[in-house]
N, C-alpha and C positions, 0 to 999 in steps of 0.2 A: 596419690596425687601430690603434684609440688605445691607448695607453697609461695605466697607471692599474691599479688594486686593478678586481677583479671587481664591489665593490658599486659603485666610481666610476664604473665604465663602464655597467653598470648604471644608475643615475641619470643617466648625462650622454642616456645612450639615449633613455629614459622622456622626460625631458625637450626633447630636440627633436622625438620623437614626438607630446609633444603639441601645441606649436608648431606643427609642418604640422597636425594635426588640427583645432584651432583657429582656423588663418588659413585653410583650406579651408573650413571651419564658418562663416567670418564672410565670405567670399565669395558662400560658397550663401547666406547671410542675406538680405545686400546682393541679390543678383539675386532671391531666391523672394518676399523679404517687402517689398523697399525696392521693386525696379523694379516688382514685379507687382504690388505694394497701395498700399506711401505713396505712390511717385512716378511711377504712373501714369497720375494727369490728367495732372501737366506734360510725363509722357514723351509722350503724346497727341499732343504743338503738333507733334509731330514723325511725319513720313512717313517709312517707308520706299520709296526710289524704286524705282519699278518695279511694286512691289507694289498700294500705295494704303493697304496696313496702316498701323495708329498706333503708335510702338512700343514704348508702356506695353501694349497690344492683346497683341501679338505677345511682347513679354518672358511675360507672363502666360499667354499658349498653348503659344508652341512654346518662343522664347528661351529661358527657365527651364530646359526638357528639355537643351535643348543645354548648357547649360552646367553639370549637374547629369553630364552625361557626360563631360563632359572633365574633370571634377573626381574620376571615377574613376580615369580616366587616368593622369592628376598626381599623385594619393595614389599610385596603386599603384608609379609609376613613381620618386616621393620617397623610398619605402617602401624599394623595393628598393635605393635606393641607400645608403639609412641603412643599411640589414641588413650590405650589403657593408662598407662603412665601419667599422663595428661587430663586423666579422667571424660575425653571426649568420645568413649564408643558411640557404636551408633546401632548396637545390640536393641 
């Protein structure tokens, strides 16, 4: 647990909370808005082998899903380790 008055910990809390929430936020951006809309002609020049997919195509169908899931993942799993840190579980 950190050290500090309860409002400090408090605030330092809030504060990297939203930091992961934010850089999670601008990840999902990056892959739903950048790969699937702005940069999916140029992602296009590009095959996936095997497949024959483009994969501005493929960000915009499935890729997005996928990585909209592990971005659960990652939060929950950031999450839990701040709580502990914080000494806030909720065990």
């Amino acid at each position: 647990m950190t050290t500090g008055s309860k409002q400090d910990n408090a605030d330092r809390y809030w504060k990297r909370n939203l930091r992961i929430l934010f850089s999670l936020l601008a990840v999902w951006w990056l892959v739903s808005f950048g790969a699937g809309i702005l940069w999916a002609d140029s992602l296009d020049s590009i095959t996936i082998p095997g497949t024959g997919f483009k994969l501005g195509f493929w960000f915009a169908q499935q890729g997005s899903i996928y990585v909209f899931v592990a971005l659960i993942f990652i939060y929950s799993w950031l999450m839990n380790r701040l709580d502990r840190e914080f000494d806030v579980r909720e065990d």
